[in-house]
N, C-alpha and C positions, 0 to 999 in steps of 0.2 A: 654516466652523468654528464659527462663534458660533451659528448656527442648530441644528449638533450640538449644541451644548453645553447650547442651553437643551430639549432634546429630549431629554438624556439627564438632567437636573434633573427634568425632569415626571416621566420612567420612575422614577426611584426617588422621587419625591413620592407617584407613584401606589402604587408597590408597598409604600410607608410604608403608606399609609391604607388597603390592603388585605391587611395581610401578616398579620393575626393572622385565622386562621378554624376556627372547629369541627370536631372530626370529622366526616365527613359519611357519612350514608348516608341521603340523599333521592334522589327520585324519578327516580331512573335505573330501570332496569328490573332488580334482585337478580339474582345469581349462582345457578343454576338455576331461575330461576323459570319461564322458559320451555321446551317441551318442544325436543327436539336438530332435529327438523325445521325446525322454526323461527328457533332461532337459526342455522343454515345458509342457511336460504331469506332472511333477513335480510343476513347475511354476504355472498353474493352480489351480493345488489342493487346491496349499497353499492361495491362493486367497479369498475365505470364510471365513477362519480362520485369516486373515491378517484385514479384513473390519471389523469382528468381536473384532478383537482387538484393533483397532483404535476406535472406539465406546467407550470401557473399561473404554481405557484411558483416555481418553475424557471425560468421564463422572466421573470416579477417579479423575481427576486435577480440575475439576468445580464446582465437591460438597466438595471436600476436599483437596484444594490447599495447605495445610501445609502436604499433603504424596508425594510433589513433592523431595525431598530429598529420599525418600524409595522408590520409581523407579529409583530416580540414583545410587541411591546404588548397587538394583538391576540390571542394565544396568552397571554398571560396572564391576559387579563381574561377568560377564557372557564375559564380553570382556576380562578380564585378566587373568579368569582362564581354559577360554575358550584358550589362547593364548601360554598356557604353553607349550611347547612342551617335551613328555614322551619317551625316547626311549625305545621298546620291544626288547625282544631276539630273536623274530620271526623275526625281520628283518624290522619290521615298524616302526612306531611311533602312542601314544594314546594322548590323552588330556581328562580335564573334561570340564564338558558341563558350570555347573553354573546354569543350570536353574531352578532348584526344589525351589534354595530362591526365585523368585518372582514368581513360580505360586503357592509358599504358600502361599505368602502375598498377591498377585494383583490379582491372576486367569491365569489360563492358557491360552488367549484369548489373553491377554495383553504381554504377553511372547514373544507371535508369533512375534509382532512388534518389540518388544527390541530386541529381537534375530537377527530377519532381519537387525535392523538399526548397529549392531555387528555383521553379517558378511560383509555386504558391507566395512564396513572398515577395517576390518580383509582383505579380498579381495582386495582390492586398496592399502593396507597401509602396509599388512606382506605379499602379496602372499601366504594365507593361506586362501584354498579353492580357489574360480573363481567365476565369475559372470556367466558363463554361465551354472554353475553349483550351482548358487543362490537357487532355487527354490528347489533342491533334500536338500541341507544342512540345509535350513530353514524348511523343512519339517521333517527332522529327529531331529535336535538338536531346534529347534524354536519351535516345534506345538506338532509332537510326545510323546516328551520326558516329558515338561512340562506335558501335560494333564494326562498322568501316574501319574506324581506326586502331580499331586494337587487329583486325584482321591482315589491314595493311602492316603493322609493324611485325606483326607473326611473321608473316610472308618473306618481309625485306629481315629479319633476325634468321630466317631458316635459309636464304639464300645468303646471310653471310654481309647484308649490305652493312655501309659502314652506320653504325648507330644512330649519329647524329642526324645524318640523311632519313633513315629509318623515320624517328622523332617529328620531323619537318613533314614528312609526306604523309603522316598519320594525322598527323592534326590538321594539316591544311585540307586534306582532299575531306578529314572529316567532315572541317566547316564546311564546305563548299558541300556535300552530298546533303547534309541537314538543308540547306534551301533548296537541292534541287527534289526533296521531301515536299516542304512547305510547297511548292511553286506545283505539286502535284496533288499535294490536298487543295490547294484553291482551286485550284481546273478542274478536279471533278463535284466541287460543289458550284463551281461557276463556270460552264463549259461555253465555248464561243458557240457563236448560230451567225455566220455556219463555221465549220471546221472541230467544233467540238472540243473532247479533253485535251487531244494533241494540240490542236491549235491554242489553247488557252494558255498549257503549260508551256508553252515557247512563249506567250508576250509577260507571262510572270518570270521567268526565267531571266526574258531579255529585260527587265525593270532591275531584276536582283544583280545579276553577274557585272557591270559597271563597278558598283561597290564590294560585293562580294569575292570578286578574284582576289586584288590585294590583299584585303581585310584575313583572307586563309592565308596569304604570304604571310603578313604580320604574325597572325596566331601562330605556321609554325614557325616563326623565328624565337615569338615569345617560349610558347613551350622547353624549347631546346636550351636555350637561357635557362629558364625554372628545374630543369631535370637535370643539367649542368650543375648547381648549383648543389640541386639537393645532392649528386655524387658526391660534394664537398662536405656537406653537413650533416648528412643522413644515408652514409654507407651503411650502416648496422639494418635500419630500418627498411632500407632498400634491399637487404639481402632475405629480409626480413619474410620479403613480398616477391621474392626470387625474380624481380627485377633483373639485380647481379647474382650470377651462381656460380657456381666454384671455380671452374672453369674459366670465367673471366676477372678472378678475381688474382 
């Protein structure tokens, strides 16, 4: 009980220091921008990976209904810091994604959903992104992006890296991979003439990475802070989710 309690302290500390946020309409991918092929052939994809994730979750809430609070956590932080909007000098706008905290914690499967149930409302509620451009956004920031970064922390956990590092390089390289998605779905619906998809995706690239290098330093700084944290108020939960297992406990 005492372990809710200071668990449920952090959620509304957190949701204090992140509750006031911009309009947003960054770099998701606009409502029509993409031709109907595309956003369908996007739409699809994300389809396995969305079934796959409802499952996760599903079976996360069932076997261990006390980590319902550390999906909301995670589902929060992915809509508010998702919503931030970053103005660039190139002329655009960036944002971070959020996703690396819950596909360390829950798996990147699970992602997929939370991300999707965070843009639809992004979408209806800020004008930031489209519905008919649902399916390319949740593909680069919802599926993409996570599954890098839960791969990366695999990887840096089984070589033994130290944690926190671990943490930092999951969520930064995620941000940064989810645009270099984006900047790959606009180049093959907008390919240059001449030079094509390759050429394309290097001047969307070279528009995003100004903003978006930092903005992945920021995210994993934040993350490592947010998972810090939760070690303090949500060891149970977190063992919950074999985060922590016995052995480093």
């Amino acid at each position: 009980m005492k372990n809710q309690k200071n668990l449920m302290r952090f959620a509304v500390m957190f949701a204090a220091l992140f509750s006031i946020a911009p309009v947003a309409n960054a770099m998701h991918i606009m409502e029509g921008y993409l031709p109907l092929t595309f956003c369908i052939g996007w739409g699809v994809l994300c389809l396995p990976f969305l079934v796959a994730g409802y499952f996760s979750l599903r079976k996360t809430v069932r076997e261990t209904p006390k980590t319902k609070n550390i999906i909301a956590i995670s589902a929060a932080f992915i809509f508010v810091i998702s919503s931030l909007k970053i103005a660039s000098l190139t002329g655009s706008c960036s944002h971070m994604t959020g996703t690396g905290l819950g596909a360390i914690l829950l798996g990147p499967s699970a992602v997929g959903v939370l991300g999707l149930i965070v843009l639809v409302f992004q979408a209806l509620l800020l004008a930031h992104g489209g519905l008919t451009t649902l399916g390319a956004n949740t593909f680069s920031m919802a599926i993409a992006g996570p599954f890098l970064s839960y791969g990366i922390y695999f990887v840096c956990k089984k070589l033994k890296i130290n944690r926190k590092i671990a943490i930092f390089l999951a969520a930064s390289l995620g941000d940064l991979f989810t645009y270099c998605i984006t900047s790959f779905q606009l180049a093959m619906a907008y390919p240059s003439n001449p030079g094509g998809i390759g050429a394309s995706i290097t001047k969307f690239l070279g528009v995003f990475a100004p903003t978006q290098l930092p903005l992945a330093v920021v995210e994993g700084l934040i993350t490592v802070l947010i998972i810090s944290a939760l070690e303090t108020y949500a060891i149970p939960e977190l063992k919950m989710l074999g985060f922590i297992t016995k052995e480093e406990q």
